[in-house]
Kinemage of the C-alpha trace (Angstrom):
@kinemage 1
@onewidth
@group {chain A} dominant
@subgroup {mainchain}
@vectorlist {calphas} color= white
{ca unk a 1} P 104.900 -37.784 223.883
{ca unk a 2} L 103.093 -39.086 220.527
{ca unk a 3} L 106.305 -39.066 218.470
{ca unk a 4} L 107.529 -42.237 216.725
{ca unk a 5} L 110.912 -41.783 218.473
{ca unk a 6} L 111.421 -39.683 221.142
{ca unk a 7} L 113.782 -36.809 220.847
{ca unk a 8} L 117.445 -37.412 221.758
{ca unk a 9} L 118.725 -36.202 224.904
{ca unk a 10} L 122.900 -34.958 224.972
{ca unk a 11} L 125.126 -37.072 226.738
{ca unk a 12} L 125.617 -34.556 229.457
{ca unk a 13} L 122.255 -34.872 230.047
{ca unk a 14} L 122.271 -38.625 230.047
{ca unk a 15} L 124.665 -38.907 232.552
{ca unk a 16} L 123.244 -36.861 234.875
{ca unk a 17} L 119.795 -38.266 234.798
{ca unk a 18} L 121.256 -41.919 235.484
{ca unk a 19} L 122.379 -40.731 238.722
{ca unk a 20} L 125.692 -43.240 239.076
{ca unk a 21} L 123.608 -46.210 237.608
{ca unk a 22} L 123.696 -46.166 233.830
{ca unk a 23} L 123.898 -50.088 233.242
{ca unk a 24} L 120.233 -49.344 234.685
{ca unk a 25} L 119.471 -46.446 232.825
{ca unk a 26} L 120.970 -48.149 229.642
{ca unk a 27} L 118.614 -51.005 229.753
{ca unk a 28} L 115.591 -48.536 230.582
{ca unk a 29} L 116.365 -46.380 227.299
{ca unk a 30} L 117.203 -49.491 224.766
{ca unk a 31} L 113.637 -50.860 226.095
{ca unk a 32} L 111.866 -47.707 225.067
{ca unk a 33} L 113.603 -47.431 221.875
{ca unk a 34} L 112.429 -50.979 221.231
{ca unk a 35} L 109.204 -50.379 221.863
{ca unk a 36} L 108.955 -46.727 220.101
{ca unk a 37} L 106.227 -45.984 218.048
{ca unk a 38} L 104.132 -49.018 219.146
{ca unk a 39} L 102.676 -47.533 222.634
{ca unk a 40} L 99.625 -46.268 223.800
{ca unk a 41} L 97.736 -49.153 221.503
{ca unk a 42} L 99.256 -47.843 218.204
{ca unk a 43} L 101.214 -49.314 215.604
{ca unk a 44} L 103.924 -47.983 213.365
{ca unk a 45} L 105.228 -49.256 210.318
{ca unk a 46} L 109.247 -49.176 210.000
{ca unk a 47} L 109.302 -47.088 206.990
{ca unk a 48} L 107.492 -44.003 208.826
{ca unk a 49} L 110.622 -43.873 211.510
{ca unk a 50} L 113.148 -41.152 210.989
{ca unk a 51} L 115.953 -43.669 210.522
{ca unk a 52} L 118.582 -40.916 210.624
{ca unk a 53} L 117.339 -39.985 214.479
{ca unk a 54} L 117.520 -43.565 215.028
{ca unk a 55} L 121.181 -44.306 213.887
{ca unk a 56} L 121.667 -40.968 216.652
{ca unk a 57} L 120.170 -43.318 219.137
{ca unk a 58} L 121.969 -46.203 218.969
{ca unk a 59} L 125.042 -44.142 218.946
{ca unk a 60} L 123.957 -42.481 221.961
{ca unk a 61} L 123.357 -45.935 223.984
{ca unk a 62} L 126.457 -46.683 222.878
{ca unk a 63} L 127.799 -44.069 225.275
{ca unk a 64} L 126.452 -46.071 228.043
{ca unk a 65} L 127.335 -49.543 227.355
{ca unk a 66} L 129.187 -50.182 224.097
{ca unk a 67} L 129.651 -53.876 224.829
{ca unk a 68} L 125.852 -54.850 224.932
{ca unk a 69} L 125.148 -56.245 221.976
{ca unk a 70} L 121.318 -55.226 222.361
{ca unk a 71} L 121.481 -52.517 220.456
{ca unk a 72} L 123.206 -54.130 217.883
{ca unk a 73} L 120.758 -56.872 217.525
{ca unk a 74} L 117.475 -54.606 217.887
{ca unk a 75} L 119.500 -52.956 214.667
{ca unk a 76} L 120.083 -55.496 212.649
{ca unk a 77} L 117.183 -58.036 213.822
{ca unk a 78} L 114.472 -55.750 213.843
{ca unk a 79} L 114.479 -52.123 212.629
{ca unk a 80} L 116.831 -53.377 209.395
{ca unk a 81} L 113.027 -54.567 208.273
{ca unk a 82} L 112.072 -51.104 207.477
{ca unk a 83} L 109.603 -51.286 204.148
{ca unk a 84} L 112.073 -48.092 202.616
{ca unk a 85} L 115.194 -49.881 202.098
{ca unk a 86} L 117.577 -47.094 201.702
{ca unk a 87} L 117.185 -46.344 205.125
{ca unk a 88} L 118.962 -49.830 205.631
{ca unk a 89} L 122.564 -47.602 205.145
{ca unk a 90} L 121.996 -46.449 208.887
{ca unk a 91} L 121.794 -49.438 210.312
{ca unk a 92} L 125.104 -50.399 207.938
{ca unk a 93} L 126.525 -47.590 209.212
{ca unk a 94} L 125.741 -48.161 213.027
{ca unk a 95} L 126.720 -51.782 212.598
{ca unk a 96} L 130.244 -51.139 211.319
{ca unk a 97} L 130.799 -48.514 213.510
{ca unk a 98} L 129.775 -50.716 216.932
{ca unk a 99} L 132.309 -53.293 215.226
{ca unk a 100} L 134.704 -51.312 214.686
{ca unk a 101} L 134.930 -50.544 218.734
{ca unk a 102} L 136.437 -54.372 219.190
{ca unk a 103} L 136.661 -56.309 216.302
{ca unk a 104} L 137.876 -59.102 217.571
{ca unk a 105} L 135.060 -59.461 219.820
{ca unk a 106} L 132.001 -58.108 217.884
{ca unk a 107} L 132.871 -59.585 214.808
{ca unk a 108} L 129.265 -60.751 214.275
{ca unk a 109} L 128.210 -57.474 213.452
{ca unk a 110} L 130.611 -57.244 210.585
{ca unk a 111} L 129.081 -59.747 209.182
{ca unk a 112} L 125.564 -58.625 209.751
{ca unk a 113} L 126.516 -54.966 207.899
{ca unk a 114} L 127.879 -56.781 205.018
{ca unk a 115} L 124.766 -58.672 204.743
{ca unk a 116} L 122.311 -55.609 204.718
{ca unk a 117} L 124.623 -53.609 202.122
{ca unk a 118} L 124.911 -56.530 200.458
{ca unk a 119} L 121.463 -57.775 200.062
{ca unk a 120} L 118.992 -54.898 201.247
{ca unk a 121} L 120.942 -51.685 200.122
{ca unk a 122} L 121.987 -53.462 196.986
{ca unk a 123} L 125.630 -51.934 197.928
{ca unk a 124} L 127.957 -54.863 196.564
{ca unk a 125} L 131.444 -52.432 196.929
{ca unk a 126} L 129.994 -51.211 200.360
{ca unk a 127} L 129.602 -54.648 201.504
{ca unk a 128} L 132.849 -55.323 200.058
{ca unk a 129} L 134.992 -53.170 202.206
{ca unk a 130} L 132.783 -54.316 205.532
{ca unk a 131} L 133.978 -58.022 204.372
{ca unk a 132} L 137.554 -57.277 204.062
{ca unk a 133} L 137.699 -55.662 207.684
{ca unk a 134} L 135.424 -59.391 209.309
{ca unk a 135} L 138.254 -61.513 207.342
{ca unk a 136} L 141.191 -59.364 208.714
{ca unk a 137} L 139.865 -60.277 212.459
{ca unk a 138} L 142.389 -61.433 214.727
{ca unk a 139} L 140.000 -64.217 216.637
{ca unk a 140} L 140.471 -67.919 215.604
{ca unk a 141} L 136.937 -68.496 216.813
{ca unk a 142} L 135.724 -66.592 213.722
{ca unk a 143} L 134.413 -69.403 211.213
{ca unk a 144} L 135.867 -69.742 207.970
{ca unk a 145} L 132.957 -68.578 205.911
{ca unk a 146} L 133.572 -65.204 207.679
{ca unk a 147} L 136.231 -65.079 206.462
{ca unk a 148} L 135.419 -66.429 203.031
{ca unk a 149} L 133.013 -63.731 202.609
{ca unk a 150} L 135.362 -61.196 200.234
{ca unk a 151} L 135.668 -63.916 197.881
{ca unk a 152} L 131.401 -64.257 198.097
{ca unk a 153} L 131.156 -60.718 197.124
{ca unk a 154} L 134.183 -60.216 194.444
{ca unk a 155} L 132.876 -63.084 192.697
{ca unk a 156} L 129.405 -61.455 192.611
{ca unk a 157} L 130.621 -58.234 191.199
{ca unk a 158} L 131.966 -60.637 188.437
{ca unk a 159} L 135.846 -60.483 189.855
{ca unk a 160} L 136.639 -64.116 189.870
{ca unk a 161} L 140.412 -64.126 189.517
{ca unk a 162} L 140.249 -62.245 192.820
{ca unk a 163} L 137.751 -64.392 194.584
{ca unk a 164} L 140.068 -67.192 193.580
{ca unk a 165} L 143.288 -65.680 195.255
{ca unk a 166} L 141.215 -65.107 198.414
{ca unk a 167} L 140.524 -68.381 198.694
{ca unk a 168} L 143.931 -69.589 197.680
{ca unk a 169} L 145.584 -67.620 200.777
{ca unk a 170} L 142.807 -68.932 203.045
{ca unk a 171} L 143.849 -72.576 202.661
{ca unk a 172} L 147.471 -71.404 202.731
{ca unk a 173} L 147.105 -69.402 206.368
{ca unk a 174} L 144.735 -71.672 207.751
{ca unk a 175} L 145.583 -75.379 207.675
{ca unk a 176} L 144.049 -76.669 210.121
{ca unk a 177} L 140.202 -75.497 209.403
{ca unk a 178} L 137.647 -78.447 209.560
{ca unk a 179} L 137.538 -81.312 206.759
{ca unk a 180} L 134.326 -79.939 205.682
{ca unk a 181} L 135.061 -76.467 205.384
{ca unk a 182} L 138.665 -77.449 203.553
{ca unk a 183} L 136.804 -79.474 201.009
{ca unk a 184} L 134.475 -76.547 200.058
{ca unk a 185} L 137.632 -74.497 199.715
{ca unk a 186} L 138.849 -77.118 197.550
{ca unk a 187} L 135.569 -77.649 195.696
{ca unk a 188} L 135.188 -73.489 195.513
{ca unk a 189} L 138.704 -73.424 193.767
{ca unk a 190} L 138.329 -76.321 191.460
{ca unk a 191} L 135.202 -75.304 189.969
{ca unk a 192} L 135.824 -72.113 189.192
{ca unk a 193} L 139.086 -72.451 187.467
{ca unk a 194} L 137.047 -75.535 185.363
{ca unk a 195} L 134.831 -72.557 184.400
{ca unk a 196} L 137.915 -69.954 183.575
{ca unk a 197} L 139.188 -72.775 181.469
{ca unk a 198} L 136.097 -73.628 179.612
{ca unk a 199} L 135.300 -69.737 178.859
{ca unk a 200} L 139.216 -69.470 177.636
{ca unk a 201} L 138.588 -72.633 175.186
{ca unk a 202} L 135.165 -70.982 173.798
{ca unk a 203} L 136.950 -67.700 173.420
């Protein structure tokens, strides 16, 4: 088979053809996805794979192991480098959704969706709503920037006030974050209502 990516099986069929084993089966599939379209001593460049087929793939593995983060990574690490960036929303889409599965565990991949619609798909609102659901997580492992990130992106799309209320609640729910972390809070606040103040003077 000369395709880029190999066409998807159903998940009836994927089952069956793992015969009781489909941690092993799981591994064997995510290793020929990672190596698709770069076999049989060709190369292919990330913008020539069907990226909608893909997202369909990585679904489909999730079927077998949904708390591997392999798939996740080989998303966001590697085929998120694709030359056509518009084809970035299916990895944003695929990211999300794995999240969404256990947030308080895959959390990372949150922040790795955000990132992509942020920065590759040019999706500010998009990236938005993926940052609101990372600082909502229930872990207290989850570092502060995570959860910082809403205020990031509102004061990007220009809402300030907002960004500033974010960051007001995180020093009010969180007291006991690290002395660096609450100094950049207080630094983040401070400077930006020096800046509201100096644009009301001008005005």
């Amino acid at each position: 088979d000369m395709s880029v990516l190999p066409d998807l099986p159903t998940e009836a069929s994927i089952k069956a053809a793992s015969f009781g084993d489909e941690q092993f089966y799981f591994r064997a599939l995510a290793y020929q996805l990672q190596n698709a379209g770069d076999t049989f001593g060709r190369t292919t460049p990330l913008k020539d794979y069907d990226y909608a087929k893909l997202e369909k793939w990585f679904f489909l593995l999730d079927t077998l192991d949904s708390e591997s983060n392999f798939v996740p990574a080989m998303a966001a690490y590697y085929y998120s480098n694709t030359q056509y960036a518009p084809d970035v929303k299916y990895i944003v889409n695929y990211l999300e959704a794995n999240a969404d599965k256990n947030p308080d565990k895959k959390w990372w991949w949150y922040s790795q969706a955000a990132y992509h619609a942020q920065f590759k798909l040019g999706d500010k609102q998009r990236a938005l709503q993926i940052a609101y659901k990372l600082a909502a997580v229930n872990n207290p492992d989850v570092p502060m920037w995570a959860r910082q990130m809403p205020a990031f992106i509102l004061e990007d799309l220009g809402e300030k006030e907002q960004a500033l209320v974010i960051a007001h609640d995180i020093l009010e729910n969180y007291k006991e974050m690290p002395e660096g972390e609450l100094n950049f809070m207080y630094y983040f606040i401070k400077e930006r209502l020096e800046k509201m103040d100096d644009k009301e003077k001008k005005e």
